[in-house]
Structures are given as structure tokens and as C-alpha cells.
N, C-alpha and C positions, 0 to 999 in steps of 0.2 A: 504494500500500500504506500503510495507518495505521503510525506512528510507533508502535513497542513502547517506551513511556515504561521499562520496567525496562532496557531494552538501551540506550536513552539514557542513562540515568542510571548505568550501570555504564561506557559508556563516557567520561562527564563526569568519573567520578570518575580511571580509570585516564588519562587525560588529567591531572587536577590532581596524581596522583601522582607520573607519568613524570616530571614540570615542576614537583615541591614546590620546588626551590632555583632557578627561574625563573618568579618568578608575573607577568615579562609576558609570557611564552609563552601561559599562561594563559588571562591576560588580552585578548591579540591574539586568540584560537580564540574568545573569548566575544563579542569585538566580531567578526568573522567571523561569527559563528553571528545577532545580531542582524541581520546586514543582509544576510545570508542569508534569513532568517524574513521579514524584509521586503521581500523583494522584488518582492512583486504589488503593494505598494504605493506603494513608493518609488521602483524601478527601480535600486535601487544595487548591487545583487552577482547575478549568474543565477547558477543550477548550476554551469556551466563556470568560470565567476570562483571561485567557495566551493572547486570543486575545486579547482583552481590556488595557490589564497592556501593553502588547510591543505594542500596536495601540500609548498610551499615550508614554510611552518612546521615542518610534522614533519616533514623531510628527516632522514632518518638514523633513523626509525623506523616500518618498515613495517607493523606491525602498528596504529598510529593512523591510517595512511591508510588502510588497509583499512574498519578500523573506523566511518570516517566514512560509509558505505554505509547505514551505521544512520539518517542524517540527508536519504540522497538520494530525491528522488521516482522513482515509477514509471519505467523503461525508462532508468534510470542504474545504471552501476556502476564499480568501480573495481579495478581486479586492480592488487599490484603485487608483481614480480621483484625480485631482488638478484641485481646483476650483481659485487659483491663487495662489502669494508664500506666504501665510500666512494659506488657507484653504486645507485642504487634505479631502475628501470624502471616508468611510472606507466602502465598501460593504463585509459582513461575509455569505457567500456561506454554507448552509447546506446542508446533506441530503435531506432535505422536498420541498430543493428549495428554503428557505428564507431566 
């Protein structure tokens, strides 16, 4: 599925808001997002890794993991539960179905 640059760009912003009084949260999700983008090139970050690394970064805010869906390729998704305010539940949606 093509990349809705206005849903990216709402979700870049709602990221740099959540984190205005930590910009190397920021920071970290933009180097994330770089070596994510390159990864047919470089080999340095797959899907699973991007998900993993912003899963940990935005811990304790499930509406940013969510949102990162906006950035996954075809036959990835991302669900995620609260199991209370301390535990977040990450389900990562493949192709194969798991």
C-alpha cells in the first residue's frame, strides 16, 4: 500500500508533540525511521527490528504504536492492548497471519 504522506506527516508531528520536552525520543524514532527506509539497501533495520525498536521507544503510549502502521509495508500490522497503565500488549500482524 503507498505511504499517505498527510497521515505520515500528522503522525510525525503528534510524535514530536507527545516528546516536545524529550527531543531525543524524537530524535531516536527519526534515526529509527532512517534505517528503516533503508533497509533494501543497507540491510540495517527489517520490519520486525522498526517494530521492536518504536514498540520499546513508545512504551507507555499506545496510540504511537499503533500509529506507526502508517509507516508498515503490505501484510504488517500492529494491534496493541492495555493490560493496565504500566503493561501495553504488542500484537505484530503478518502476512502469514502471525
Amino acid at each position: 500500500r503507498p505511504l499517505n504522506v498527510t497521515d505520515a506527516l500528522s503522525y510525525l508531528d503528534a510524535v514530536k508533540v507527545q516528546f516536545q520536552d524529550q527531543p531525543d525520543v524524537y530524535n531516536q524514532f527519526l534515526d529509527i525511521m532512517k534505517e528503516f527506509k533503508s533497509y533494501a539497501f543497507s540491510g540495517r533495520i527489517d520490519t520486525p527490528g522498526a517494530i521492536e525498536r518504536v514498540s520499546h521507544l513508545f512504551f507507555g503510549h499506545p496510540q504511537l504504536i499503533i500509529g506507526f502502521n502508517t509507516f508498515l509495508p503490505a501484510g504488517y500490522r500492529i494491534e496493541c492492548t492495555s493490560d493496565g497503565p504500566t503493561h501495553n500488549r504488542i500484537t505484530v500482524i503478518n502476512s502469514d497471519g502471525t
